[in-house]
N, C-alpha and C positions, 0 to 999 in steps of 0.2 A: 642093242646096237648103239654105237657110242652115234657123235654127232659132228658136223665141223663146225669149229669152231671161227673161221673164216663166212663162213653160210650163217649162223648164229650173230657176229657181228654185224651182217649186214642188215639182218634182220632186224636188231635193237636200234641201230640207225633210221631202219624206216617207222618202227613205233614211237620214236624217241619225243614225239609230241603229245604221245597218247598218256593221261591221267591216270591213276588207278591200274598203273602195268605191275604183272607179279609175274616173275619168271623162276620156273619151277623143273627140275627132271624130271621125267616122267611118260611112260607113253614108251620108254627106250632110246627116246631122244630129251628134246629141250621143249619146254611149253610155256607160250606165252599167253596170258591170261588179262582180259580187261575188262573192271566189275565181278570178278568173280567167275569170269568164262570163260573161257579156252577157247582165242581167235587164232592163230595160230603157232608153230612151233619148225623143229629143226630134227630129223633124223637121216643119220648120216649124209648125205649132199643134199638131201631133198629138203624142200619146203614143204610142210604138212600142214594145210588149210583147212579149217571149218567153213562148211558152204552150204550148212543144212539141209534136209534131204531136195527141198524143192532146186536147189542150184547144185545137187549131185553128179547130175545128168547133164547139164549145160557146163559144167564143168570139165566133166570128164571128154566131152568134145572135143575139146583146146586140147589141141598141140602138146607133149612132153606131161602129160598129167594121166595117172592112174591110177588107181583107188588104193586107199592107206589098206593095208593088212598088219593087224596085231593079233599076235599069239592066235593064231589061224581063223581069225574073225576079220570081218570088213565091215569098220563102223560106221554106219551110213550117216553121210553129209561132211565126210572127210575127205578130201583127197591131197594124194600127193604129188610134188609137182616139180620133175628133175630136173637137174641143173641147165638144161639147155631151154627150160622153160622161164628161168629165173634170172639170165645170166646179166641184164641189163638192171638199170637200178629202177629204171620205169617199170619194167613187167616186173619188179619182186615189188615194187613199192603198190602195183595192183594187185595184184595179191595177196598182199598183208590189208590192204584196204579192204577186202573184199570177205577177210576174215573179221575184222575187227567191225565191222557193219554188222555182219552175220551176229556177233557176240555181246555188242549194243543194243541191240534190238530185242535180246534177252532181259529177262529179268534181273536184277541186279540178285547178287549172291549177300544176305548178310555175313559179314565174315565176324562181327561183334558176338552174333547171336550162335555162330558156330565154334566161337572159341572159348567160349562160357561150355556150350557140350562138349567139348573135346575136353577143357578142363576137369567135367562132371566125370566122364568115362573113364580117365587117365587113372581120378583118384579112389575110384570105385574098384577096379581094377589094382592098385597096387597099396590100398588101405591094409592096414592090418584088420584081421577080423575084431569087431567088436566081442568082449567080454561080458556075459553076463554077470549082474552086479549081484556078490552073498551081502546079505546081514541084515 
């Protein structure tokens, strides 16, 4: 599913303070990432929140918000939150707050030490076989 790209701008406006932001496709939508974590993102009009499992349930109370479904799975501590839920710049800006809490409060991701293995595997994978040596 693509994503809007009006709903994405308003998004990066409200992170637009946050350090450490990496924004990525993914998910079928847009993902915003801070540390290393996926606080929240953007598929098709909706805003797509991390709320970890324990604010799943309080989440999903509020108004205009129902659980993210991906490829027929519901990944718990996600939810999604429609436009009628988003529509003001205050309720999207609590929102994106409320993911990027959730994704600070995470462990940081090293991404130094994951791009050393990603290196490792890329070249492992497209190396020529080594040659046994005659003579």
């Amino acid at each position: 599913m693509a994503y809007d790209e009006k709903t994405a701008e308003r998004v990066r406006r409200a992170l637009s303070a946050q350090k450490s932001l990496v924004e990525k496709k993914m998910m079928g939508g847009l993902c915003f990432m801070v540390l290393g974590n996926m606080c929240c993102g953007v598929t098709g009009t909706s805003v797509m929140v991390r709320v970890g499992r324990e604010g799943y349930e309080p989440a999903l109370a509020k108004p205009h918000v129902r659980p993210l479904e991906f490829a027929g799975r519901r990944p718990s501590g996600f939810v999604l939150v429609d436009p009628p839920g988003h529509r003001t710049a205050a309720a999207l800006a609590a929102w994106v707050k409320r993911g990027v809490d959730f994704a600070a409060a995470l462990p940081a991701k090293n991404a130094k030490a994951k791009k050393i293995a990603t290196k490792k595997r890329t070249a492992k994978k497209g190396a020529a076989p080594r040659r046994a040596r005659t003579g």
